[in-house]
N, CA, C and O atoms as CSV, one atom per row, in Angstrom:
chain,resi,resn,atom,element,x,y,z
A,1,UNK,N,N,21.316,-12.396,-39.937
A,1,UNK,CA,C,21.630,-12.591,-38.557
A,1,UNK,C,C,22.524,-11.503,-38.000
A,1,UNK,O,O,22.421,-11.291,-36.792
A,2,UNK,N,N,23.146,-10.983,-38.503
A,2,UNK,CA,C,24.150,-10.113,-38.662
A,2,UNK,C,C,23.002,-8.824,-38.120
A,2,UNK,O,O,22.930,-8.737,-36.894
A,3,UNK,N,N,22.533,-8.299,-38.545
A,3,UNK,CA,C,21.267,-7.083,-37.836
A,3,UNK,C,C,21.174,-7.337,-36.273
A,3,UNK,O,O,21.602,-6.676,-35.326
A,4,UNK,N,N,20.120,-9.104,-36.365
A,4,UNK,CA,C,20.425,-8.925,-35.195
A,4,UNK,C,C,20.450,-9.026,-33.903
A,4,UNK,O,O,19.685,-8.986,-32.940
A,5,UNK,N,N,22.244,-9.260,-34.315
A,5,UNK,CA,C,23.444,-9.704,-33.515
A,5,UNK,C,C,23.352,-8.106,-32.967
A,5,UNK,O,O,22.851,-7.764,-31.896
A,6,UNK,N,N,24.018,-7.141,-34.063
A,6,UNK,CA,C,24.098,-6.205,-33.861
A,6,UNK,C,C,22.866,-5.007,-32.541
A,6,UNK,O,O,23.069,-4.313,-31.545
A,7,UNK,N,N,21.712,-5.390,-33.354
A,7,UNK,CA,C,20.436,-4.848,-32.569
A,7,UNK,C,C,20.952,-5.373,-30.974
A,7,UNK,O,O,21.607,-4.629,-30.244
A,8,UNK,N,N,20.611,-6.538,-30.644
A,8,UNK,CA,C,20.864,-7.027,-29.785
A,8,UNK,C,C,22.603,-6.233,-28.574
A,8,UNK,O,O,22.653,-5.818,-27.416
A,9,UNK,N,N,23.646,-6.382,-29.640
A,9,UNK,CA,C,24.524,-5.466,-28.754
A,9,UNK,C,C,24.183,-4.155,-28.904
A,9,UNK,O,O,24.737,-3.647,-27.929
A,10,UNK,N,N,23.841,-3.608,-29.268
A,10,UNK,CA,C,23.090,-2.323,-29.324
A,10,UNK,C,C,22.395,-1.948,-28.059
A,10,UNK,O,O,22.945,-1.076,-27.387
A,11,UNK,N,N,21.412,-2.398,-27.674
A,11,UNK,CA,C,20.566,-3.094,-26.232
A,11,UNK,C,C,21.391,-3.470,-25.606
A,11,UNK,O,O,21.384,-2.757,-24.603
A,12,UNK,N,N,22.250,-4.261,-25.523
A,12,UNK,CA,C,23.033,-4.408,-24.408
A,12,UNK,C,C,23.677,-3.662,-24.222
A,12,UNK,O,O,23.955,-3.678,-23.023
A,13,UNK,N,N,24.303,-2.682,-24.873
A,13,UNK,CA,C,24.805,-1.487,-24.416
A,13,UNK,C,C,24.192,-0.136,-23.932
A,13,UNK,O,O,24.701,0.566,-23.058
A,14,UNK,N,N,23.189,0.106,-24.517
A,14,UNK,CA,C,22.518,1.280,-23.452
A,14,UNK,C,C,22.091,0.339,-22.633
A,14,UNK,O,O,22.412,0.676,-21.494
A,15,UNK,N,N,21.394,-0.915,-22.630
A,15,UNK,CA,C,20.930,-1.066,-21.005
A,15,UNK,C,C,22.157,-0.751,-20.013
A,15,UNK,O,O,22.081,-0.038,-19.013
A,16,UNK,N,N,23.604,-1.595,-20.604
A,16,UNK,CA,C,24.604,-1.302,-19.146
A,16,UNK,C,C,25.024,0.021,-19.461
A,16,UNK,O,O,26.058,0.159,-18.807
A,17,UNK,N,N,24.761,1.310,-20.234
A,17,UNK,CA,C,24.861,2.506,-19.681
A,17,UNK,C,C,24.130,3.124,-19.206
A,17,UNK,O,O,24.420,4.020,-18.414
A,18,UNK,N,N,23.089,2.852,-19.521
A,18,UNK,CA,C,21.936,3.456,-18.234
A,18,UNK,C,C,22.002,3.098,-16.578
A,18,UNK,O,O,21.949,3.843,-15.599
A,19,UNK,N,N,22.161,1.423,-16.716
A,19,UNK,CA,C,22.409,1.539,-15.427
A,19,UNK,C,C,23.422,1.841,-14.746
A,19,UNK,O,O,23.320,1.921,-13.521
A,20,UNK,N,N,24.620,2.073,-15.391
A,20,UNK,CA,C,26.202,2.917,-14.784
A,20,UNK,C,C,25.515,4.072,-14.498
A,20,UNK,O,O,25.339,4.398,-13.324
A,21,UNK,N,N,25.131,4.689,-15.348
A,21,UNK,CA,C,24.472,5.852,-15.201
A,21,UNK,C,C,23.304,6.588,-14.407
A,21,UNK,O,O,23.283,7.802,-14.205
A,22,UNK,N,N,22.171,5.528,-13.914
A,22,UNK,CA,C,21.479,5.322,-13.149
A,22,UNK,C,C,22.186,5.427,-11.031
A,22,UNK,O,O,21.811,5.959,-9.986
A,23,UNK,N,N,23.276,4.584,-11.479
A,23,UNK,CA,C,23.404,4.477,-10.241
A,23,UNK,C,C,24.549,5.597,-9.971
A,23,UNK,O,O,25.108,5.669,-8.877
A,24,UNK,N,N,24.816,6.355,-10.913
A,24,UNK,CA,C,26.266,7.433,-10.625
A,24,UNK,C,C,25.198,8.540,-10.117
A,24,UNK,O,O,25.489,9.354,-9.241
A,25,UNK,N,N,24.079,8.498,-10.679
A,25,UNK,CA,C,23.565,9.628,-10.491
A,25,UNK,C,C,22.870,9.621,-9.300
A,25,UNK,O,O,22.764,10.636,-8.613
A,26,UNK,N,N,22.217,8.180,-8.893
A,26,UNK,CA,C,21.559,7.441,-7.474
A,26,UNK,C,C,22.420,8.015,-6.469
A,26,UNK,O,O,22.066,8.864,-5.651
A,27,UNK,N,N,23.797,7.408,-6.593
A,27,UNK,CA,C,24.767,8.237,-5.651
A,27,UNK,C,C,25.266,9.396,-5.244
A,27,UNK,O,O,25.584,9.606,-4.074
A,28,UNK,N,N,25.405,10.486,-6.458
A,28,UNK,CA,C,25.554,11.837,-5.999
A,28,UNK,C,C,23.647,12.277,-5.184
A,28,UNK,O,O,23.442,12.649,-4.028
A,29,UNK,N,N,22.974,12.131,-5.885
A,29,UNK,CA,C,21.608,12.059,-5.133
A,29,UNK,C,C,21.597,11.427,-3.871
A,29,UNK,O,O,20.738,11.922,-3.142
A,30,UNK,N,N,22.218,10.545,-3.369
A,30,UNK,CA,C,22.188,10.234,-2.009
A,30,UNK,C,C,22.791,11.185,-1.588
A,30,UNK,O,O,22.220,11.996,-0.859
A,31,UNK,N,N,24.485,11.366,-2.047
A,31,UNK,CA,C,25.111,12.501,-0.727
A,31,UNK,C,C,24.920,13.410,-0.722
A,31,UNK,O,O,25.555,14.246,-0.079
A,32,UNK,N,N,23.621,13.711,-1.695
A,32,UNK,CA,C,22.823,15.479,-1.559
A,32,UNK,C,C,22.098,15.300,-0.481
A,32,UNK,O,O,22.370,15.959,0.522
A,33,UNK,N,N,21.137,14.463,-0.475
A,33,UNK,CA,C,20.248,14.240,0.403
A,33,UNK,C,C,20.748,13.862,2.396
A,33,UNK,O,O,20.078,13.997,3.419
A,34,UNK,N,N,21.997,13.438,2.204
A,34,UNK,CA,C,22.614,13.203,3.564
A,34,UNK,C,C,22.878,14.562,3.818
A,34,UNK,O,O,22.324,15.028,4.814
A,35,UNK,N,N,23.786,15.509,2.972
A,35,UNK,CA,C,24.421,16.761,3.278
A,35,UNK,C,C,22.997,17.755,3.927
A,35,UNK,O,O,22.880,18.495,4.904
A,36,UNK,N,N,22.020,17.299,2.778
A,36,UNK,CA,C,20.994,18.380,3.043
A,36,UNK,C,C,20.061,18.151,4.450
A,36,UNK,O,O,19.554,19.028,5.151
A,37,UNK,N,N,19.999,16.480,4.648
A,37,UNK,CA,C,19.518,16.470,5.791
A,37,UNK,C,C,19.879,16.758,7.063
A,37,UNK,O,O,19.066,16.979,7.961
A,38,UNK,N,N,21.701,16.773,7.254
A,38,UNK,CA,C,21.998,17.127,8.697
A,38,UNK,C,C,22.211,18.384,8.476
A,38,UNK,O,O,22.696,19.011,9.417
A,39,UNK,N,N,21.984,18.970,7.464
A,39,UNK,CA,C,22.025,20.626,7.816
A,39,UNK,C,C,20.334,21.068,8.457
A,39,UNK,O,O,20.215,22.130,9.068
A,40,UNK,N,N,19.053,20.113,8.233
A,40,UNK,CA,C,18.046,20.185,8.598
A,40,UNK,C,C,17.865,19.973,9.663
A,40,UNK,O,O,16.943,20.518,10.270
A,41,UNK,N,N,18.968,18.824,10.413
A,41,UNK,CA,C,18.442,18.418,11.571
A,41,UNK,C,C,19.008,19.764,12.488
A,41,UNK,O,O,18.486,20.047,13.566
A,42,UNK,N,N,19.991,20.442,11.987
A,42,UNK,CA,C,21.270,21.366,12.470
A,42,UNK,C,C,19.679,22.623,12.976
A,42,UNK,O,O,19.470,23.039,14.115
A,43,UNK,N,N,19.067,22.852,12.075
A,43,UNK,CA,C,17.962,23.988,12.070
A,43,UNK,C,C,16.510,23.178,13.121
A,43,UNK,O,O,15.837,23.793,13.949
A,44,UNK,N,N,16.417,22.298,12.903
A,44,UNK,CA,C,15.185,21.517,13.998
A,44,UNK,C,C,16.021,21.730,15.417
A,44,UNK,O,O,15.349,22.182,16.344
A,45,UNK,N,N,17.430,21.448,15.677
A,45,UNK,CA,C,17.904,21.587,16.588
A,45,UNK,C,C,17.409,23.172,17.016
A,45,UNK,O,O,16.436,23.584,17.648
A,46,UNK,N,N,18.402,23.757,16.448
A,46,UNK,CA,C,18.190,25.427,16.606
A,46,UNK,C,C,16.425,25.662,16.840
A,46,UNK,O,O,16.076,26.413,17.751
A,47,UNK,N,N,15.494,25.063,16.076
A,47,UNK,CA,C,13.867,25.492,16.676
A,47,UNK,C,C,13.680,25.408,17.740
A,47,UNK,O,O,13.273,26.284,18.503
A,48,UNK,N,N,14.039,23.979,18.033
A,48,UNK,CA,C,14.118,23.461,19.380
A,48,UNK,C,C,14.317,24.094,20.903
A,48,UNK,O,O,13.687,24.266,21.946
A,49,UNK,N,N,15.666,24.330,20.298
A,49,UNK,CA,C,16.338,25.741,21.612
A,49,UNK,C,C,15.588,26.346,21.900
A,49,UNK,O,O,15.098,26.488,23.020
A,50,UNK,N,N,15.224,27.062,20.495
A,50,UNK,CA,C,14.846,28.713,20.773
A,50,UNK,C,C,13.361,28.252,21.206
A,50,UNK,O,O,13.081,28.958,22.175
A,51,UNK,N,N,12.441,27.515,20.966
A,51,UNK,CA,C,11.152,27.296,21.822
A,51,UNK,C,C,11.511,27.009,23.420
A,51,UNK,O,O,11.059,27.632,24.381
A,52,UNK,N,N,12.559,25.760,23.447
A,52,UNK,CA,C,12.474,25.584,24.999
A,52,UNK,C,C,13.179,26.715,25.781
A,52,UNK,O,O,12.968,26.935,26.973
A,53,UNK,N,N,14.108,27.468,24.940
A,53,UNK,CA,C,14.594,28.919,25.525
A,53,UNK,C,C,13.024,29.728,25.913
A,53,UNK,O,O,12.969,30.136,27.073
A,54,UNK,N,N,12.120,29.912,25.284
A,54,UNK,CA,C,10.880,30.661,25.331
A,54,UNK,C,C,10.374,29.980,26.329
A,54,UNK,O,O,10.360,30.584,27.402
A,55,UNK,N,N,9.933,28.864,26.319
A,55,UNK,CA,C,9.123,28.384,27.315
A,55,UNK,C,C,10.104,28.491,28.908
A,55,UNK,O,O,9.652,29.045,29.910
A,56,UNK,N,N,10.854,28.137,28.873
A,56,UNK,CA,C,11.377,27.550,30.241
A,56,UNK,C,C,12.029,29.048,30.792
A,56,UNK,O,O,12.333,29.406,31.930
A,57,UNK,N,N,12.111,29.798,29.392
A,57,UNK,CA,C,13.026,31.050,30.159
A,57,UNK,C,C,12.114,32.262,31.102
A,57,UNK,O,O,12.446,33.064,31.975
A,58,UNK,N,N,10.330,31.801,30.176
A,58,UNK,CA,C,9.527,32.745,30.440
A,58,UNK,C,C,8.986,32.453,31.645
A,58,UNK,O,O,8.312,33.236,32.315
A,59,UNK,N,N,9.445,30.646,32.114
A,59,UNK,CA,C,8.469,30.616,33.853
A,59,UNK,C,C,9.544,30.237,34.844
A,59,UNK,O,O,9.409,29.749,35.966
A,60,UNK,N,N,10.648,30.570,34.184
A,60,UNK,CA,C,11.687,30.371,35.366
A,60,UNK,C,C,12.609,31.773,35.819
A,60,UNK,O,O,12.926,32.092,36.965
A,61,UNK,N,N,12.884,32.396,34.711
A,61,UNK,CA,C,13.383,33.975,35.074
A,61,UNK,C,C,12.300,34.812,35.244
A,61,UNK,O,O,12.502,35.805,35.942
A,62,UNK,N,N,11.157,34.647,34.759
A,62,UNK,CA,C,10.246,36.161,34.783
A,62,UNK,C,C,9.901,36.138,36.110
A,62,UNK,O,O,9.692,37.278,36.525
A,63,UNK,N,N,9.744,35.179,37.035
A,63,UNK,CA,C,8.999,35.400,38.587
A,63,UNK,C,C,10.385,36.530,39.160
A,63,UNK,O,O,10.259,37.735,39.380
A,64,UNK,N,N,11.541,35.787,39.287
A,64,UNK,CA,C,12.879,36.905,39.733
A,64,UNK,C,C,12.806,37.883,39.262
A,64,UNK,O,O,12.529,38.765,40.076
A,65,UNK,N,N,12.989,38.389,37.730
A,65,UNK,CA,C,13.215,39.518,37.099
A,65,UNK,C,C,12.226,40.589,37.123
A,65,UNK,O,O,12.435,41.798,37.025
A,66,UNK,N,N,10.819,39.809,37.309
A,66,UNK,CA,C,9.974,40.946,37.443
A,66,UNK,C,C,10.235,41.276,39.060
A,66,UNK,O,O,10.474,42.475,39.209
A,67,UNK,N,N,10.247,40.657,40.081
A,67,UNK,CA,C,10.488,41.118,41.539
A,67,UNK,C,C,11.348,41.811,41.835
A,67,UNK,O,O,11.191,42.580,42.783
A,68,UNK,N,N,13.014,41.758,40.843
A,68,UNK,CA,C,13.924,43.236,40.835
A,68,UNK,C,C,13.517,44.104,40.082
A,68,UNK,O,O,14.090,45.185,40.220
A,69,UNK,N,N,12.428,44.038,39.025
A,69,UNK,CA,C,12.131,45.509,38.729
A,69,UNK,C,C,11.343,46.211,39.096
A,69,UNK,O,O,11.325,47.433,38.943
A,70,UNK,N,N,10.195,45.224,39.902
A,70,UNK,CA,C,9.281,45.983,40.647
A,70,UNK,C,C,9.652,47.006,41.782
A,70,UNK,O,O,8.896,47.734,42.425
A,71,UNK,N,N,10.731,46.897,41.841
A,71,UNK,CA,C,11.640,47.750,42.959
A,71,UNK,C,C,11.889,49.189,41.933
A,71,UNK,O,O,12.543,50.107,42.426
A,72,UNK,N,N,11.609,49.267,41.196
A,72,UNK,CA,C,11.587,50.513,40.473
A,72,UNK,C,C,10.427,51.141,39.249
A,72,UNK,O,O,10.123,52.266,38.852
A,73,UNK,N,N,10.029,49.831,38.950
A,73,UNK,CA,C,9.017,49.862,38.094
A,73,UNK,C,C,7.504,49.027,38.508
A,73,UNK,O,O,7.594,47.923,39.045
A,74,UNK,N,N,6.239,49.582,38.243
A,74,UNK,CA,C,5.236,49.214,38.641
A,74,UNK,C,C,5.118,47.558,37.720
A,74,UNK,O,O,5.512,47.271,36.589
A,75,UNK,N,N,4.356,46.649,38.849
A,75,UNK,CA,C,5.000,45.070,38.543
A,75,UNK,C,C,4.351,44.906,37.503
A,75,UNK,O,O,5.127,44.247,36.810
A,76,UNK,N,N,3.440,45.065,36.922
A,76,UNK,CA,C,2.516,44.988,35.468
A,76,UNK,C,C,3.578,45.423,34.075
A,76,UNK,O,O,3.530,44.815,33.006
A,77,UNK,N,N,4.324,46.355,34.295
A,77,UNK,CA,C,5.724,47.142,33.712
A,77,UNK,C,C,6.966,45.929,33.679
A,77,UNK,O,O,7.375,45.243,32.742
A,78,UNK,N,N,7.315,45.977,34.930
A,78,UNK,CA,C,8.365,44.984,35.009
A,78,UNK,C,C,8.095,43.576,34.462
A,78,UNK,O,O,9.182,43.088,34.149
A,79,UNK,N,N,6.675,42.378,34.122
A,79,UNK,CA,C,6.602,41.403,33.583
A,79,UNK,C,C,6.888,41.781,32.375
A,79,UNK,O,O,7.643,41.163,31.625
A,80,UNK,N,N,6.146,43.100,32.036
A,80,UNK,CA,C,6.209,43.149,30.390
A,80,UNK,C,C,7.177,43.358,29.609
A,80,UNK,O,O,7.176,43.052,28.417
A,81,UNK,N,N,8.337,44.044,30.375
A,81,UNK,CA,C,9.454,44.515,29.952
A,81,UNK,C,C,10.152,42.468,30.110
A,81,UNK,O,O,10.003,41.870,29.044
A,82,UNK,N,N,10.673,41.759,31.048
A,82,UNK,CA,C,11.177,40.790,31.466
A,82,UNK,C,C,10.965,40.157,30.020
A,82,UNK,O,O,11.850,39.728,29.279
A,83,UNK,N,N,9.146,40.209,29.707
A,83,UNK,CA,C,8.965,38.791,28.961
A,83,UNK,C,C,8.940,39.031,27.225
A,83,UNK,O,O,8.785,38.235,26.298
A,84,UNK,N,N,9.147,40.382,27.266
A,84,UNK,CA,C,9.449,41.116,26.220
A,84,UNK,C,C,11.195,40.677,25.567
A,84,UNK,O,O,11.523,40.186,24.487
A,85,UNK,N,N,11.853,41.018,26.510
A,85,UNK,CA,C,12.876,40.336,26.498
A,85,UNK,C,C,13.700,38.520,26.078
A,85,UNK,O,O,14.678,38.154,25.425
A,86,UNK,N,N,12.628,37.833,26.886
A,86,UNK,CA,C,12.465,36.246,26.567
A,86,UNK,C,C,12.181,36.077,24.915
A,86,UNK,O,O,12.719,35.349,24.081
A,87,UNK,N,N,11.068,37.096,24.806
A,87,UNK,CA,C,10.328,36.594,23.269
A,87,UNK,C,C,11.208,36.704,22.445
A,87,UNK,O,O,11.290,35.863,21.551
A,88,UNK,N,N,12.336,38.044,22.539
A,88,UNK,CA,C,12.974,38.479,21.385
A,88,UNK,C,C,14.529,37.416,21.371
A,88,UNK,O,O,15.314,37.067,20.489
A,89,UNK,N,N,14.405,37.165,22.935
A,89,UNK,CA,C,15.769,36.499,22.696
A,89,UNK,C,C,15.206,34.499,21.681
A,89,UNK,O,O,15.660,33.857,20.734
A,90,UNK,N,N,14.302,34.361,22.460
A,90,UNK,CA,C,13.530,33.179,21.490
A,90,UNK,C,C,13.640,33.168,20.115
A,90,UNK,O,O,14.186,32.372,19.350
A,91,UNK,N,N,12.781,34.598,19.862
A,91,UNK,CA,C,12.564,34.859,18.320
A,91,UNK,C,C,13.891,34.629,17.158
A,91,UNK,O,O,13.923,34.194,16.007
A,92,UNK,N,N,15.042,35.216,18.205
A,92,UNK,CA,C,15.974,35.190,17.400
A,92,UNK,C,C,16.895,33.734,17.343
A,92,UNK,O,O,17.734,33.648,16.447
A,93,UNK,N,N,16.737,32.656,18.254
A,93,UNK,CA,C,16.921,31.754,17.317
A,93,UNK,C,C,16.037,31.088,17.053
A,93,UNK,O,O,16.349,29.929,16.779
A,94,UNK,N,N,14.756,31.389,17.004
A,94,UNK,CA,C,13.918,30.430,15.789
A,94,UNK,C,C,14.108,30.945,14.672
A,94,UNK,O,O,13.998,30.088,13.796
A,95,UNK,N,N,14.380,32.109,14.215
A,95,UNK,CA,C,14.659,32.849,12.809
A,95,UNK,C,C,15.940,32.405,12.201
A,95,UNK,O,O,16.011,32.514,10.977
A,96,UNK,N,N,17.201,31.812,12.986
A,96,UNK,CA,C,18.440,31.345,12.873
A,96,UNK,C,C,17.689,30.083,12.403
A,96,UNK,O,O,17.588,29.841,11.200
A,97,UNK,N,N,17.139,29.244,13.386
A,97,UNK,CA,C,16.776,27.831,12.657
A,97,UNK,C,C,16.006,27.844,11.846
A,97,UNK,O,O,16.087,26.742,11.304
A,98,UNK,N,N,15.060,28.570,11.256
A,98,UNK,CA,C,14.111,28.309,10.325
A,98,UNK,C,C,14.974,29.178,8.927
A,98,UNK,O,O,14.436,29.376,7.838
A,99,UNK,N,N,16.410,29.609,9.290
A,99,UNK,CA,C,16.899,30.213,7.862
A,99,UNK,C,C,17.733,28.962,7.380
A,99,UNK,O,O,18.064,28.909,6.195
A,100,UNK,N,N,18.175,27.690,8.483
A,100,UNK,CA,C,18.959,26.813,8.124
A,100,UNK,C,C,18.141,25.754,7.445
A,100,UNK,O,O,18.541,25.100,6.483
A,101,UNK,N,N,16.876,25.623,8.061
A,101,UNK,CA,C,16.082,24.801,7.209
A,101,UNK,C,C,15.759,24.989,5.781
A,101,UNK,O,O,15.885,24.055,4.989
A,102,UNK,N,N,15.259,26.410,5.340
A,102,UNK,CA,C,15.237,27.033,4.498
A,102,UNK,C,C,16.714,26.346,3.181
A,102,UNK,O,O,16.628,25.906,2.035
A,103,UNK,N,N,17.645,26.524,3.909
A,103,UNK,CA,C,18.912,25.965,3.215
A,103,UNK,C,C,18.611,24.774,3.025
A,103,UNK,O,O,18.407,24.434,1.860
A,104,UNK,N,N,18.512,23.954,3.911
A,104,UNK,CA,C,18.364,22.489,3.928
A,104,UNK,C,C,17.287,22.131,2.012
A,104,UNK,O,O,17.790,21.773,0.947
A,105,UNK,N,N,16.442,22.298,2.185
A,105,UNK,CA,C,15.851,21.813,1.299
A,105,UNK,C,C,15.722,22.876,0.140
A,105,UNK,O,O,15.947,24.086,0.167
A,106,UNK,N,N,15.270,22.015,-0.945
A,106,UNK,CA,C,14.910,20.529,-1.734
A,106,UNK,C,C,15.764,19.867,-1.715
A,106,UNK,O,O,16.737,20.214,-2.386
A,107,UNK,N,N,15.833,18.597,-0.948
A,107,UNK,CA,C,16.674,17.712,-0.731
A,107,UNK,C,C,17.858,17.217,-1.545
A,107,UNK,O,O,19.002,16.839,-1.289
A,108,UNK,N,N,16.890,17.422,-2.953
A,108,UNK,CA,C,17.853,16.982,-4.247
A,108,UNK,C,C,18.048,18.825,-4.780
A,108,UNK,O,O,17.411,19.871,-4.664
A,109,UNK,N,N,18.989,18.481,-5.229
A,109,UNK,CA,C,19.437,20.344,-6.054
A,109,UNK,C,C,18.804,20.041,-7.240
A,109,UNK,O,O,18.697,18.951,-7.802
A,110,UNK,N,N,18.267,21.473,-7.657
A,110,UNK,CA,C,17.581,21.562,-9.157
A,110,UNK,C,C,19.204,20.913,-10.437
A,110,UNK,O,O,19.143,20.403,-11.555
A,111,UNK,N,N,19.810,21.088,-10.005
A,111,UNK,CA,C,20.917,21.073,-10.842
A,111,UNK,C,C,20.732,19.479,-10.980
A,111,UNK,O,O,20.473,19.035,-12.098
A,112,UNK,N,N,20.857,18.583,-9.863
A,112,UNK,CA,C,20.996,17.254,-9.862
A,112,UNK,C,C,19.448,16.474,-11.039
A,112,UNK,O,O,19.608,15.620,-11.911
A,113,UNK,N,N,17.923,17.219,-10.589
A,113,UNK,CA,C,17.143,17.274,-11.225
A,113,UNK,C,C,17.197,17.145,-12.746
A,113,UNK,O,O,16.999,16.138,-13.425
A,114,UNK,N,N,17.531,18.475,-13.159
A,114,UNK,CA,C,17.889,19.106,-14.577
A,114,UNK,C,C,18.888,17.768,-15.208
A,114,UNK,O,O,18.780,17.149,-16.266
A,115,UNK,N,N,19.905,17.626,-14.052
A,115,UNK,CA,C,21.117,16.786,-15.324
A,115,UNK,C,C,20.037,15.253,-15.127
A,115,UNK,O,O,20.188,14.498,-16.087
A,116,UNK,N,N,19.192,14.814,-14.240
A,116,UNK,CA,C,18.868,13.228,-14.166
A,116,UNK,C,C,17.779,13.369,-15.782
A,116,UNK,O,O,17.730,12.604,-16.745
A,117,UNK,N,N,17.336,14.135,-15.622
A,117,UNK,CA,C,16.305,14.703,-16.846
A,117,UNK,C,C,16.994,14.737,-18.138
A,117,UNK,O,O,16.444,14.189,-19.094
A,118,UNK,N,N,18.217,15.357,-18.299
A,118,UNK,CA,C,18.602,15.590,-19.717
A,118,UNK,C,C,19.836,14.240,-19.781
A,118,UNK,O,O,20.807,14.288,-20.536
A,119,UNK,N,N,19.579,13.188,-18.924
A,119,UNK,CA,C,20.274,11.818,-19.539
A,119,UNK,C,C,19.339,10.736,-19.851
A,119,UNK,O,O,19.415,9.873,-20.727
A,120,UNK,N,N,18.474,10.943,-18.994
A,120,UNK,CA,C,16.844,10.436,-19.457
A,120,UNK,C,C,16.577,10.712,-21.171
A,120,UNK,O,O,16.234,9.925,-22.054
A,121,UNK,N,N,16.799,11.744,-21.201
A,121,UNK,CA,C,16.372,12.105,-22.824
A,121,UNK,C,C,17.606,11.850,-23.745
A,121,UNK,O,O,17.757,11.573,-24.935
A,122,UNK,N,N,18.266,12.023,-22.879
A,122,UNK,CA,C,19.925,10.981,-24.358
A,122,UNK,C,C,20.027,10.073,-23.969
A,122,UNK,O,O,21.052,9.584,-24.445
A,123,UNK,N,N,19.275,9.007,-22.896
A,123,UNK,CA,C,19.189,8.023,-23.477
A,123,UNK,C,C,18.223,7.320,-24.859
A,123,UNK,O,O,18.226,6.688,-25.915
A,124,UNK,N,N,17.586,7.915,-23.999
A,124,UNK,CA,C,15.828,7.630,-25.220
A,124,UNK,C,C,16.141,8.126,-26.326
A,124,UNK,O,O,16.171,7.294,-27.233
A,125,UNK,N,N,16.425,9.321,-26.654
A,125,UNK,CA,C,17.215,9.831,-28.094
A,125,UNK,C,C,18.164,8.512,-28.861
A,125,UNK,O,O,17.671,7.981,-29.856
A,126,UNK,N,N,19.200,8.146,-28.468
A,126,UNK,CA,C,20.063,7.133,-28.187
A,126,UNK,C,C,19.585,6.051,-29.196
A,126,UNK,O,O,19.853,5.888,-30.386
A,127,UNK,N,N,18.405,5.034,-27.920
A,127,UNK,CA,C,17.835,4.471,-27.935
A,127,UNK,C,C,16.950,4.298,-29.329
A,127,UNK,O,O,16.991,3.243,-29.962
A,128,UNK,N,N,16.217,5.329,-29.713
A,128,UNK,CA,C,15.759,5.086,-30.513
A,128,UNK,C,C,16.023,5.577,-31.465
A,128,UNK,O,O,16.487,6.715,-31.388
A,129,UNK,N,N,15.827,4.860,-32.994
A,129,UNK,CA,C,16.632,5.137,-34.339
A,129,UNK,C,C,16.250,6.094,-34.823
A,129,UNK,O,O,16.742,6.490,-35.879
């Protein structure tokens, strides 16, 4: 009886270290995934801009801007130069938001990965005789 008693606390002890362990690791995995997501939403924001900067900048300044340059430049010249301008100022923060997204993910860090993996295997190691 004595075996098992023993067997038995044996099992009861990796089960309640796995699940201490389970959930320590559940938790740093959550506040990866919070950190990583509002830095995502931080970069959807920034897309955001920089499209409605493009759109709204290209049909609300280009009618003005091309009409003061047509005063010096032929008006086919002056749109292209105006909207030339819009694109690059656009471009540059969609390239800002799509470098923060870039950051943002994989939600979970390889590091967090790697260590959930190599307690997985000391447990099972552990576990079995």
């Amino acid at each position: 009886m004595g075996d098992d008693e023993s067997m038995s606390e044996l099992l009861e002890d990796v089960t309640a270290q796995t699940v201490r362990l389970v959930r320590d690791e559940m938790a740093v995995v959550r506040q990866e995934m919070v950190e990583n997501a509002a830095r995502a939403k931080s970069g959807m924001v920034l897309l955001g801009g920089g499209g409605a900067l493009m759109a709204y900048g290209a049909g609300a300044v280009v009618a003005g801007s091309v009409a003061a340059l047509s005063r010096r430049l032929p008006r086919w010249a002056a749109a292209l130069t105006v909207g030339g301008g819009l694109i690059s100022a656009g471009s540059a923060l969609a390239v800002v938001g799509r470098r923060e997204l870039r950051q943002a993910f994989p939600l979970v860090s390889k590091e967090s990965t790697t260590r959930i993996k190599e307690d997985a295997l000391d447990i099972v190691d552990r576990a079995l005789p």
